[in-house]
C-alpha positions in Angstrom: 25.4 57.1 72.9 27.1 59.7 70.7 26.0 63.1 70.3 25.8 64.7 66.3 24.5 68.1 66.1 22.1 67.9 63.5 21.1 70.9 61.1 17.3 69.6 60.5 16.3 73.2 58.5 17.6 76.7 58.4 18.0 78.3 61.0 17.3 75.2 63.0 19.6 73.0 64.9 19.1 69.5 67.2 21.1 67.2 68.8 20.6 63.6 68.1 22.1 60.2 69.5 23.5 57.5 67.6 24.8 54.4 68.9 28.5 54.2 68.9 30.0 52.9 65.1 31.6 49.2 66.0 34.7 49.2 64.2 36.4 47.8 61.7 40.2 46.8 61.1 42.1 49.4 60.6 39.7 52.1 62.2 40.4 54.5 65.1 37.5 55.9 67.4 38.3 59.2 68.8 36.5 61.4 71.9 35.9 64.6 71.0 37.2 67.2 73.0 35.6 69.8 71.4 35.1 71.3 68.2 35.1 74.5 66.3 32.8 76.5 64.5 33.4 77.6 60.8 31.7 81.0 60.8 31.3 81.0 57.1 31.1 77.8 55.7 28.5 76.5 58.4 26.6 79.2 58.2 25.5 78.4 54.7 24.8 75.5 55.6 22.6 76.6 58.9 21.4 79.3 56.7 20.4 77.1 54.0 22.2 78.9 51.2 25.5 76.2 50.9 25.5 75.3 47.0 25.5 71.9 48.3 21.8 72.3 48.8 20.8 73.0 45.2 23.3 71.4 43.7 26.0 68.2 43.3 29.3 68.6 43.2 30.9 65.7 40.8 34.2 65.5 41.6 35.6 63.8 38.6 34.6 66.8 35.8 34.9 69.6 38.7 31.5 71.0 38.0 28.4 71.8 39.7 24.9 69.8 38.6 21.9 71.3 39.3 18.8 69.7 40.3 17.8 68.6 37.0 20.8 66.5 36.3 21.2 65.5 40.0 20.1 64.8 43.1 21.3 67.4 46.0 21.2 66.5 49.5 19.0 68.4 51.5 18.1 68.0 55.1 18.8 67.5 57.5 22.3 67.4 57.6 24.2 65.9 60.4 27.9 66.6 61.9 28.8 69.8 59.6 32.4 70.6 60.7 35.8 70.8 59.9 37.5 71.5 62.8 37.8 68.8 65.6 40.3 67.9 68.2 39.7 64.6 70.4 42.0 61.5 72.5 42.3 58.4 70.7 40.1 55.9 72.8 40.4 52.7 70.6 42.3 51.1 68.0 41.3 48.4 65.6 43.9 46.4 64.6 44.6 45.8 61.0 46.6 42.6 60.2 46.5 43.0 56.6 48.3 46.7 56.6 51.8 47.1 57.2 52.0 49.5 60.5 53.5 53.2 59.8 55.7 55.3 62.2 53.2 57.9 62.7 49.9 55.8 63.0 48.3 56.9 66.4 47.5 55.0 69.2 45.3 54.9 72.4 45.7 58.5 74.7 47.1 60.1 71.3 45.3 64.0 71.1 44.9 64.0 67.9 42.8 66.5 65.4 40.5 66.0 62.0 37.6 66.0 60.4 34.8 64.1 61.9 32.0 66.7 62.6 30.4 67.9 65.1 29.7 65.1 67.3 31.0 63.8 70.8 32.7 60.7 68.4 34.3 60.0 65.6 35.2 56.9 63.6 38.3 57.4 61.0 40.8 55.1 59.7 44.3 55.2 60.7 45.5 56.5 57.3 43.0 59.2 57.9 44.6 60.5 60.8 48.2 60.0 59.8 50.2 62.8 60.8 47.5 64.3 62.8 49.0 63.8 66.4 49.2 67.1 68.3 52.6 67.4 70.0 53.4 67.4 73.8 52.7 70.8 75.4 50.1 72.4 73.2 46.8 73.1 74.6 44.0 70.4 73.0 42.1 73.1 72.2 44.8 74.5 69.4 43.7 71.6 67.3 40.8 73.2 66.2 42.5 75.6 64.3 45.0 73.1 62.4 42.4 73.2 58.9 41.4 77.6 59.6 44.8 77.9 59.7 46.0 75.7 56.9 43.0 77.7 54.8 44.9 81.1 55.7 48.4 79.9 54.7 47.5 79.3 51.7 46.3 82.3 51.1 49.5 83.3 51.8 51.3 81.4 49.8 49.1 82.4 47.0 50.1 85.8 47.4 53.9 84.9 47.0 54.5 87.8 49.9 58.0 89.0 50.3 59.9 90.8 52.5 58.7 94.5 51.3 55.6 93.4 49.7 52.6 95.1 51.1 49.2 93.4 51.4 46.0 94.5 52.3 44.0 91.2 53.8 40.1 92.4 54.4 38.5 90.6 56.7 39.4 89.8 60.6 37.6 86.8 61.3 39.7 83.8 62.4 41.4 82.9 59.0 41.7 86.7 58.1 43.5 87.1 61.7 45.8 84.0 60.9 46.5 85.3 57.9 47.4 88.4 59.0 50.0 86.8 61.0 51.1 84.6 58.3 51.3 88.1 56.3 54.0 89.3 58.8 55.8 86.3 59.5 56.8 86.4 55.4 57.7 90.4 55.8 54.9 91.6 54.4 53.9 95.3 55.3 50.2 94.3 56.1 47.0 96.4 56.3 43.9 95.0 57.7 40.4 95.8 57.5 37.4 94.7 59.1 34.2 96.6 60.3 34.7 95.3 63.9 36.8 97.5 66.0 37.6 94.4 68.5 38.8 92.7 65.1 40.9 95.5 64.4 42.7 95.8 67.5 43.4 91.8 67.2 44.8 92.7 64.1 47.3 94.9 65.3 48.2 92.7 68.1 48.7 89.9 65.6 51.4 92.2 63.2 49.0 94.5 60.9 51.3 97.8 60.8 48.0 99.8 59.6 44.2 98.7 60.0 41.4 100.3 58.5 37.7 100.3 58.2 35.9 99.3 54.8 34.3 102.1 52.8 34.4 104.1 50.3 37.6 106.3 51.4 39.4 102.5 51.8 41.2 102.6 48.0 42.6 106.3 48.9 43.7 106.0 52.3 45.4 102.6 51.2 47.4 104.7 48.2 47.9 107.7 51.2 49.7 104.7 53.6 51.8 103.4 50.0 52.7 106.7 48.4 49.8 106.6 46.0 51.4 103.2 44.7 48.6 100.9 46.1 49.2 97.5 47.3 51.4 94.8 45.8 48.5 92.0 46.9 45.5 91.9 48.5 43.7 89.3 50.3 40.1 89.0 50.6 38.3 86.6 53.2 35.2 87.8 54.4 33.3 86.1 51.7 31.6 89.8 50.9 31.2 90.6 47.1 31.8 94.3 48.1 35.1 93.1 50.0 36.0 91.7 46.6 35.3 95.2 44.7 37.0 96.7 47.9 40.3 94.6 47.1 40.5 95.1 43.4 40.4 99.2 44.1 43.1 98.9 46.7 45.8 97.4 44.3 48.0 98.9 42.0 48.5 98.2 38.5 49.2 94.3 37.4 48.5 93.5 41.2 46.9 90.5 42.6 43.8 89.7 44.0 43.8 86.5 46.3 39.8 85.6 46.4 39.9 83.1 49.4 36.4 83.9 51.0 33.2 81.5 50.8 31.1 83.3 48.3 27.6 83.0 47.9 25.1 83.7 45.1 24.9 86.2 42.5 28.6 88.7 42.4 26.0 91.6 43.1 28.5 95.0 43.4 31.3 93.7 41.9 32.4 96.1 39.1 35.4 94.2 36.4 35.5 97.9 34.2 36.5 99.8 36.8 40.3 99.2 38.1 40.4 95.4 37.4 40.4 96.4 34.5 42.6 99.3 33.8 45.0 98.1 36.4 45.1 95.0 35.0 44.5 93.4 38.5 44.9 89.7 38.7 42.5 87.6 40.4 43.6 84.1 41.6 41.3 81.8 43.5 42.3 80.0 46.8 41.2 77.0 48.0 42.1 74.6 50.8 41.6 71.2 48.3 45.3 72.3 47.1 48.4 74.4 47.5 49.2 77.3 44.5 50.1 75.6 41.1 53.8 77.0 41.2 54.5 75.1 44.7 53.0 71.7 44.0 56.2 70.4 43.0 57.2 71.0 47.3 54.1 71.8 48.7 50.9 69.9 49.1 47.8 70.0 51.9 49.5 68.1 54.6 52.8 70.4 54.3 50.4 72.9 55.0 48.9 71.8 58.2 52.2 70.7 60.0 53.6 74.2 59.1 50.7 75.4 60.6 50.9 72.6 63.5 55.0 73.8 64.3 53.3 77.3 64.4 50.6 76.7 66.8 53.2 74.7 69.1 55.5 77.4 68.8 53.1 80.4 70.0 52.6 81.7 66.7 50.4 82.6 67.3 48.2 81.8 70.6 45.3 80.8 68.7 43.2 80.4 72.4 43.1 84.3 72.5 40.7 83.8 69.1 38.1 81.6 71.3 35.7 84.0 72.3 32.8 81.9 73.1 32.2 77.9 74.5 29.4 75.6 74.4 28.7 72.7 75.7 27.6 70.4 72.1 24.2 70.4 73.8 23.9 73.7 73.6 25.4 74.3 69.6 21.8 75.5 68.7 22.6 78.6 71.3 26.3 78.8 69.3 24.8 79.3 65.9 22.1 81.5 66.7 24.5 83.9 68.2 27.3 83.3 64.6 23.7 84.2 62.7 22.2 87.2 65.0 25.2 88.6 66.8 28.7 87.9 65.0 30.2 90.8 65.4 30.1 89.3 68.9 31.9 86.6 68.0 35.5 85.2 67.1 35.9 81.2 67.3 33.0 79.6 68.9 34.1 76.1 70.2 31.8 73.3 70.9 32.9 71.0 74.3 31.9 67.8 74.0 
């Protein structure tokens, strides 16, 4: 039977068994070997304030229907998850498509998106390109799509060699980020509440790391000769992070809004600096690269950079687990992302 972690209300999470998916040409069944936890998405989803519960997204106008025009799904909602790394089991064979060079095979380790469950069912076109390479730890392929999320960001910000950039926020992404920061030569500043996340930081690169508050804008323009910041990145998903990183640039910098943000923009104030600095605010989002790169970069570019990365040490994503569950016990796992996650960095689920 395979295992699906089931969100059947807020706050409340089962596991239920399905029997295995028989497949069909061209498909590719895949063991889990585990699975990690989005500490922001899932837990709007756990939470039960996702806007995928009150509303539909159409993807051909790129809009948002409310109830009245559409029909949301609701729960419960089974095998949330973005982040899954697993061994090839079984291959379907396809006579009617033409085989590609990088099409996995049986024993492959591979990584994707198939929730969390202890199987998954994809097509081989699916998982093109998604082979993990000899030597890296299994467990790396959880943080393939975080860490494609966080590059972006990156590249959003269009960091130099001399550019400063606050990024606010140390969860996983933030962290990654961070060390994307660096690797481009940015001088970076991190902030977080959590003093663990803060020393991560500075392990990761940060040169500075701070705290949020209200002395955050004037100890940033103390550390930049009252200049400010060239860029800053936000990824907690906090509406006061957002006010926090249009304060902490200077004038005509840019804002890079990457965080999960949900309801109302409650605290954020556009007549303050944004608007007599002029700030910039620029949306990032892991359904596509910065406009200006699209002509070289595109979503897959973006997770075998962050593949070669990973294989390459940089950087050991394993010292962001902080917590494993067995799948049985993801109901344990969220509870402690929702009561305790200061606790927390990656939770992973071992199926």
């Amino acid at each position: 039977m395979t295992q699906v972690v089931r969100f059947a209300a807020p706050h409340r999470v089962e596991i239920i068994e399905t029997s295995p998916q028989p497949l069909t040409p061209g498909q590719v069944r895949v063991r889990t070997v585990a699975t990690g936890i989005s500490a922001g998405t899932e837990l709007t989803a756990y939470r039960g304030t996702n806007p995928y519960l009150t509303s539909t997204w159409d993807p051909d106008q790129r809009v948002f229907q409310d109830a009245a025009t559409a029909t949301p799904p609701g729960y419960p909602l089974d095998g949330w998850g973005y982040s899954e790394v697993g061994e090839v089991v079984e291959v379907a064979a396809d006579p009617a498509r033409t085989p590609q060079d990088d099409d996995v095979a049986v024993g492959d380790v591979v990584w994707g998106i198939w929730g969390h469950r202890s199987e998954g069912v994809l097509s081989q076109d699916a998982l093109r390109g998604h082979r993990l390479p000899d030597g890296l730890d299994p467990v790396a392929g959880c943080f393939v799509r975080v860490g494609a999320i966080a590059l972006n960001a990156v590249l959003a910000a269009d960091l130099n060699p001399g550019s400063t950039v606050v990024v606010l926020g140390q969860g996983v992404i933030g962290l990654l980020a961070t060390r994307f920061a660096t690797l481009a030569g940015a001088r970076v500043i991190a902030v977080d509440g959590i003093a663990n996340r803060r020393e991560v930081a500075r392990s990761f690169g940060a040169d500075d790391v701070l705290s949020p508050g209200p002395e955050l804008p004037y100890q940033v323009r103390e550390i930049t000769s009252s200049t400010g910041v060239d860029v800053a990145i936000e990824l907690s998903g906090s509406y006061a992070a957002l006010q926090s990183a249009t304060r902490v640039v200077g004038p005509d910098g840019t804002v890079v809004a990457s965080g999960f943000y949900q309801g109302e923009a409650n605290g954020l104030r556009l007549g303050d600096e944004f608007h007599h600095n002029r700030v910039r605010i620029v949306a990032s989002q892991i359904g596509g690269v910065p406009p200006r790169l699209t002509a070289r970069w595109d979503v897959p570019r973006l997770q075998r950079t962050v593949v070669d990365l990973l294989h390459r040490g940089t950087p050991d994503v394993r010292e962001l687990i902080s917590h494993r569950f067995p799948i049985t016990d993801a109901a344990a796992a969220y509870e402690l992302l929702d009561t305790d996650g200061a606790a927390a960095l990656q939770v992973v689920l071992d199926a």
